[in-house]
C-alpha positions as CSV (number, residue, x, y, z in Angstrom):
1,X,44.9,121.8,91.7
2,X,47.0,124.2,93.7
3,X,49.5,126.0,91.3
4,X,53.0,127.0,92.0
5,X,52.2,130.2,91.5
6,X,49.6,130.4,94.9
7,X,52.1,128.2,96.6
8,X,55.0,131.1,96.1
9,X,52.3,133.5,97.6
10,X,51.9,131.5,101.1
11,X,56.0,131.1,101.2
12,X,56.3,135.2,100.1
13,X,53.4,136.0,103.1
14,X,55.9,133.6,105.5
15,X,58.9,135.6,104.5
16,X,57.5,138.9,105.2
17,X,56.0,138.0,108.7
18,X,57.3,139.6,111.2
19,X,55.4,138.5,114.3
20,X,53.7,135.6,115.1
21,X,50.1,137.6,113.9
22,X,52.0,136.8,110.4
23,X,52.1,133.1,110.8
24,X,48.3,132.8,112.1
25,X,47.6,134.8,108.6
26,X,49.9,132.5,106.2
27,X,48.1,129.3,108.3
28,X,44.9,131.0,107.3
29,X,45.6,132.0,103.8
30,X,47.0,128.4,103.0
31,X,43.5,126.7,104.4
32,X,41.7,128.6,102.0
33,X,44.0,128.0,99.2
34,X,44.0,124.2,99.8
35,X,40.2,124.1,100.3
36,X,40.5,122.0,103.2
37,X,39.3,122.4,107.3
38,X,42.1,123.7,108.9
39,X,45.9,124.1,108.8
40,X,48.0,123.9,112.2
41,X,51.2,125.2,113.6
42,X,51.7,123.6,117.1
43,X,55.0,123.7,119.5
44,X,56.6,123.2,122.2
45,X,59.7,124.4,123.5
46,X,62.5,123.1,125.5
47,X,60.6,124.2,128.6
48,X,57.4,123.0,127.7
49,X,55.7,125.6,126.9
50,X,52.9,125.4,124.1
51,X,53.1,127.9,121.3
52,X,50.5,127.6,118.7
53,X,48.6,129.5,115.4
54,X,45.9,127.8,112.6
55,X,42.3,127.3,112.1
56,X,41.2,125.1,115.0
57,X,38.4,127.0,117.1
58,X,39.5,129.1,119.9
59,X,36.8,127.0,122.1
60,X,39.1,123.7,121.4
61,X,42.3,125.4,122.0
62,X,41.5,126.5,125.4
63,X,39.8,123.2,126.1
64,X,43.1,121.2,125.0
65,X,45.2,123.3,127.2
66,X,43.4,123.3,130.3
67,X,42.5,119.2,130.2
68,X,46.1,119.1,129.4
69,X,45.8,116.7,126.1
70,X,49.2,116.8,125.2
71,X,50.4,114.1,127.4
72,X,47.8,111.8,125.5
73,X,47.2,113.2,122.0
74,X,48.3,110.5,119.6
75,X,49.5,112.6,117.3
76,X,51.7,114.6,119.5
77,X,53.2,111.2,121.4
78,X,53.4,109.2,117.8
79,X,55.5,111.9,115.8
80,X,57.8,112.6,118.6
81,X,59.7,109.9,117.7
82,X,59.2,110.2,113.5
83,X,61.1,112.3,111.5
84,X,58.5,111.7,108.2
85,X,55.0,112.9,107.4
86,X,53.0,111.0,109.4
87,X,49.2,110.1,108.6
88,X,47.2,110.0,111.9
89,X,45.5,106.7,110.3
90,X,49.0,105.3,111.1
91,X,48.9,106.4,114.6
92,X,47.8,104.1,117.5
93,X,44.0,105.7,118.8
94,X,43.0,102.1,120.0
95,X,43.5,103.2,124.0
96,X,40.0,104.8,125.6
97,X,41.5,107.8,126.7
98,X,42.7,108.5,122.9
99,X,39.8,107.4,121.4
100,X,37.3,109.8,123.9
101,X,39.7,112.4,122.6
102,X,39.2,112.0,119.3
103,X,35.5,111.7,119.9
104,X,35.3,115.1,121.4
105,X,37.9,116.6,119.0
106,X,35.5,115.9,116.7
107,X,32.5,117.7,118.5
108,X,34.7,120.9,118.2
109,X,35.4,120.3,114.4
110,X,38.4,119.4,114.1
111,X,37.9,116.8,110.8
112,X,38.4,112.7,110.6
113,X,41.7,112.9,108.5
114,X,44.9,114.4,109.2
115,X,48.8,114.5,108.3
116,X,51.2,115.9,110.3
117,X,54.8,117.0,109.7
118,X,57.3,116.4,112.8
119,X,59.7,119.7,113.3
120,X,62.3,120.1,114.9
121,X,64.8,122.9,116.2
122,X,67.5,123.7,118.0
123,X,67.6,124.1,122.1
124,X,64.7,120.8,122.2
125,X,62.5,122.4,119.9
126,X,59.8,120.4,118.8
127,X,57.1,121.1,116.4
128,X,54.3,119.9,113.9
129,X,52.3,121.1,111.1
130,X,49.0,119.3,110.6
131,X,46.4,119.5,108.0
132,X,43.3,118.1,108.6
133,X,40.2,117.7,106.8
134,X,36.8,115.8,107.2
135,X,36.3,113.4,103.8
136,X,36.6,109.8,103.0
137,X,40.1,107.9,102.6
138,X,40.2,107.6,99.1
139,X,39.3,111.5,98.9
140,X,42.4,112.2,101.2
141,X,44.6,109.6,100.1
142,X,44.6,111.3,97.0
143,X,44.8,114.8,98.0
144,X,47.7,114.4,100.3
145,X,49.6,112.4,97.3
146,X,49.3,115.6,95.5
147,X,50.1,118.3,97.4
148,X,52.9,116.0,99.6
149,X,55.7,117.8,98.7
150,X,54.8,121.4,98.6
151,X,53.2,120.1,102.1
152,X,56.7,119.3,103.4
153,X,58.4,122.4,102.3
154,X,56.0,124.9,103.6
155,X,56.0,123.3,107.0
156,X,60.0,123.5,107.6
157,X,59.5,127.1,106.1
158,X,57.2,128.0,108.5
159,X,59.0,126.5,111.3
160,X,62.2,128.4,110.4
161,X,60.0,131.6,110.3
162,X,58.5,130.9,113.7
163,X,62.0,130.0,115.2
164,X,63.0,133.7,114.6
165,X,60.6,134.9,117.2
166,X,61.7,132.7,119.8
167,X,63.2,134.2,122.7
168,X,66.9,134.5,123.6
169,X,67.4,132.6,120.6
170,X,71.1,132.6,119.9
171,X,72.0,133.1,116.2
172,X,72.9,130.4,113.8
173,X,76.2,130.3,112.1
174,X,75.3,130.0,108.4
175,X,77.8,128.0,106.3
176,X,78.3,128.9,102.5
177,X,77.2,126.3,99.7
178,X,79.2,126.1,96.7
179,X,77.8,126.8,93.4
180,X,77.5,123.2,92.7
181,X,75.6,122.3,96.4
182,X,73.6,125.6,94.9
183,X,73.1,124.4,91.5
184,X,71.2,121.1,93.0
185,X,69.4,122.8,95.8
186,X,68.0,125.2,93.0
187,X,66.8,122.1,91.0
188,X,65.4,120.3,94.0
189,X,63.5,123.6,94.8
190,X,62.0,124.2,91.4
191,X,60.7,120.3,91.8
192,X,62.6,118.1,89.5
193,X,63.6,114.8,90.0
194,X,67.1,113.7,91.3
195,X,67.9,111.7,88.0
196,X,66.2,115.1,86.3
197,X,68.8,117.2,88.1
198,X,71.7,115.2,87.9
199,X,70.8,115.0,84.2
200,X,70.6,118.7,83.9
201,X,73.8,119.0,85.7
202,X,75.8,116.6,83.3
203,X,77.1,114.6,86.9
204,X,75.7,111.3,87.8
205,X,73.4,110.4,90.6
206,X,76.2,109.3,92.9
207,X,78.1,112.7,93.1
208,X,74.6,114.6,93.1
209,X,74.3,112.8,96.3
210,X,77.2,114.3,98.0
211,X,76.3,117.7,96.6
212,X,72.9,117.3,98.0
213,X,74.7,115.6,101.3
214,X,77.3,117.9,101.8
215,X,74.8,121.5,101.8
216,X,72.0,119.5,104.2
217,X,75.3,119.1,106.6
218,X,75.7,122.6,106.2
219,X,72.2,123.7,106.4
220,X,72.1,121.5,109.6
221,X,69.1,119.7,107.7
222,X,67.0,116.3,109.2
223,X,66.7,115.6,105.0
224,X,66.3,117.2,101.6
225,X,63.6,118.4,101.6
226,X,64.3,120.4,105.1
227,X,67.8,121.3,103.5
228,X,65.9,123.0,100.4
229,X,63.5,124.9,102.9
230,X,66.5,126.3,104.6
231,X,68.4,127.2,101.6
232,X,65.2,128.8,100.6
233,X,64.6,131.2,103.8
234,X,67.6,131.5,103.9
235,X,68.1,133.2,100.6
236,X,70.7,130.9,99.6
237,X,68.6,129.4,96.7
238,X,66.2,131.6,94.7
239,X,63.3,129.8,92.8
């Protein structure tokens, strides 16, 4: 089992990168901590362009990019439109383009299972974080229930991070939580449960809803989970 403790090493490594040599490190770092193939940080901007760090072979990197997968790549076409973790066993692979193209993914090792986590930014920037490992269904299945949520959080962390070193990026205007929207963030962060929070916080579930409503408008978050990871690198929250 990956502790907390390893996972507050990976989101410490993310904070302190300061180029995009940090994030190829922290994709690197979090492969070996999970024990699993490889871990992936893929985008592309408003203009198209492909920005990418994680474990995949060089050889298959160059060989997507020059055959041009990303106008077929399942997993790239089925998340644009998903805002959740998606398993690629979900995906649609039955055309014979998408299924040659996970034949010969395969030959370059990329492994049989995957999950990816849509991204997304300001400016049309879109983004997803993959892991992806070669094992049986009931192996992953159970490895992804897990390690789901610390999953989630590390990949809008690192997509904040790597939105730092886009260029001309204009800066965002932060708004202030209040100690209540803090208080609940705080809670959410350390992993309890919304009836555990709202417990802990002597409020009911109902107006721990528009705490946790009224700081993801703030954060500009898609959900929760997004709206922690901002409050997090943003120093906001403190775990």
């Amino acid at each position: 089992m990956v502790k907390t403790r390893q996972i507050d090493f990976i989101m410490e490594a993310l904070e302190q990168a300061d180029s995009h040599a940090g994030l190829q490190s922290a994709t690197e770092a979090l492969r070996d901590l999970l024990g699993i193939d490889h871990v992936l940080y893929h985008w592309v901007d408003s203009t198209g362009e492909q920005y990418g760090c994680g474990t995949y072979s060089v050889a298959w990197q160059e060989r997507y990019i020059a055959q041009n997968y990303l106008r077929i790549d399942p997993v790239v076409l089925g998340c644009f439109q998903r805002f959740h973790p998606v398993d690629w066993k979900q995906l649609d692979w039955s055309s014979k383009a998408a299924r040659a193209f996970f034949a010969e993914a395969l030959e370059y090792g990329v492994g049989n299972q995957g999950l990816s986590v849509p991204l997304r930014g300001p400016n049309g920037q879109f983004a997803l974080f993959t892991i992806n490992h070669s094992c049986m269904d009931a192996e992953w299945e159970a490895f992804v229930a897990e390690h789901r949520h610390e999953l989630i959080l590390i990949a809008h962390f690192l997509n904040e991070k790597a939105l730092e070193f886009e260029p001309d990026r204009l800066p965002e205007t932060a708004q202030a939580l209040s100690p209540r929207e803090v208080d609940a963030m705080t809670l959410l962060a350390a992993g309890q449960s919304r009836a555990q929070v709202a417990d802990q916080l002597q409020i009911s579930e109902h107006t721990l809803r528009v705490y946790i409503e009224s700081a993801r408008f703030k954060l500009g978050a898609l959900n929760t989970t997004h709206a922690v990871a901002r409050a997090l690198s943003r120093g906001l929250i403190v775990v």
